[in-house]
N, C-alpha and C positions, 0 to 999 in steps of 0.2 A: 365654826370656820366657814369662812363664805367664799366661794368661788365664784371667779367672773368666764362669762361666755369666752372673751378671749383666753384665758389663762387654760381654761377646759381644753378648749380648741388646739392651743398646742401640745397641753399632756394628749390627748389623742392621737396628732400627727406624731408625736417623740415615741407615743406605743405602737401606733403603727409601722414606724419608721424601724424600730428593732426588730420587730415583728415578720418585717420583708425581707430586712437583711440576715437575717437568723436562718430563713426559709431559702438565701440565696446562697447562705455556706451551706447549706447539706446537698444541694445540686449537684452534678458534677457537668465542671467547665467542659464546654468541644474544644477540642485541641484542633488550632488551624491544620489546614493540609493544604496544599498546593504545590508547588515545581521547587525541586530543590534549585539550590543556587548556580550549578551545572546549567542546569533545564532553562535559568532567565536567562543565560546568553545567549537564547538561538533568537536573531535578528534577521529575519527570512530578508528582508530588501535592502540589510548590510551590503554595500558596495565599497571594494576599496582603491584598486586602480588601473586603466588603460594598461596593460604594455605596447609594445614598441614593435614587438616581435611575438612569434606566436609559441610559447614555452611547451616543447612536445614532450606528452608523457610516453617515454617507452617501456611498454608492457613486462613483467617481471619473466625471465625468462623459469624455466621447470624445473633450475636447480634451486631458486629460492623459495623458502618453506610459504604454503599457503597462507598462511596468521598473516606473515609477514607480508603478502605479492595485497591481501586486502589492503593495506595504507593504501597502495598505488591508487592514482587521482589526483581531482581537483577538491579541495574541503571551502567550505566558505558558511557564508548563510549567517556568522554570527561575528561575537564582539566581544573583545576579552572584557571579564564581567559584565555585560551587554552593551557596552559603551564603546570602545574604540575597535570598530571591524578591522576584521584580521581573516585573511585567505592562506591554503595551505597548498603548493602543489605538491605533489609528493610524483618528481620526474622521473626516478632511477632506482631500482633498489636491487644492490647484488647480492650475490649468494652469500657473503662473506657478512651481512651486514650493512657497509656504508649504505648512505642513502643521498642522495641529489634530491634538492628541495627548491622552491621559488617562496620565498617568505614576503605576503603581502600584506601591508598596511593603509588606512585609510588615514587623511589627519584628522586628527582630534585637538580642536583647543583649550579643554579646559585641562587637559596632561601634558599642553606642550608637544605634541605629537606629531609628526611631520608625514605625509604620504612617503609610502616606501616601499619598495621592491627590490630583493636581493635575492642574487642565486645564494644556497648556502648548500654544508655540507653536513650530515647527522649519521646517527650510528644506531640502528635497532641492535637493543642488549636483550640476554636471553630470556628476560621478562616481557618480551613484544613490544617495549617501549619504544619511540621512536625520543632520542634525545639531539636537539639543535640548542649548540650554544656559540655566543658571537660575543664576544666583550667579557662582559660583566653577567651577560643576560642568557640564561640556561631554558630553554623549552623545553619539555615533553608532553610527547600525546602518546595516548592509546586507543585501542576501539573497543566500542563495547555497545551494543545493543544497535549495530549499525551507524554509529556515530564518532567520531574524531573526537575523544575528550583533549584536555592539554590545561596545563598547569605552566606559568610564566613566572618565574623568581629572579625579578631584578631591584638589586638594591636589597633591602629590607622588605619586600614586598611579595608578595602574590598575586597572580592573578589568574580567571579561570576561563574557559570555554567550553563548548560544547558544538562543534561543527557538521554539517549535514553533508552528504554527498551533494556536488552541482554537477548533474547528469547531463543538463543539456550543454556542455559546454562543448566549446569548439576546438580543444584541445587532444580531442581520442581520435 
């Protein structure tokens, strides 16, 4: 039986080719790591809108519980799932719960999204959650590692955040 140079040539690459691949199962893969899906919605130069008027936040008085007097603020910096910014003020929070909010939005046109800014009205439940709903459309955020998280379920949908405090704002 006779072999030719080419035929040789690719029994070699097909032995080595198993060869490699053999040696690449018993490796073990790196598992990516990086910023959960929280963590991609912080858009530091997220901007969403002028007001008209200067929305004052007044400081939580000593009968509302600490967890709670933290929301108090301005939230911003990001973009639900990093894409359409969204600002938080959080104006008012009494003892009782309610809470006074400025609910800010940027537009977005691949969601149809319109610039928007609305007073609203929410309710921290005894889980520290702060929950705003308006329609159809149900917010909640919590804090957690110094941050504003917040979950959006409108429609069939979700969407998520991840807010920073905006310290330098001209609202305190």
């Amino acid at each position: 039986m006779r072999f030719s140079r080419s035929g040789v040539g690719r029994l070699l690459v097909g032995v080595l080719t198993i060869l490699g691949l053999s040696g690449c199962a018993t490796e073990k893969k790196a598992v990516a790591t990086g910023p959960t899906p929280f963590d991609r919605t912080v858009v530091e130069d997220c901007y969403t809108v002028d007001l008209f008027t200067v929305a004052k936040i007044e400081p939580p008085g000593s009968d509302v519980p600490a967890e709670w007097a933290r929301l108090s603020g301005k939230w911003g910096s990001a973009g639900w799932d990093g894409k359409w910014c969204h600002d938080l003020y959080v104006l008012k929070i009494a003892a009782n719960g309610e809470v006074e909010v400025m609910d800010l939005h940027a537009p977005y046109e691949p969601w149809a999204k319109p610039a928007t800014a609305f007073r609203r009205k929410g309710r921290i439940s005894k889980d520290g959650h702060l929950r705003v709903a308006h329609g159809a459309v149900v917010s909640e955020y919590w804090l957690e590692n110094g941050r504003l998280y917040g979950l959006r379920k409108e429609g069939s949908g979700q969407l998520r955040i991840a807010m920073l405090p905006r310290v330098n704002s001209k609202l305190f």
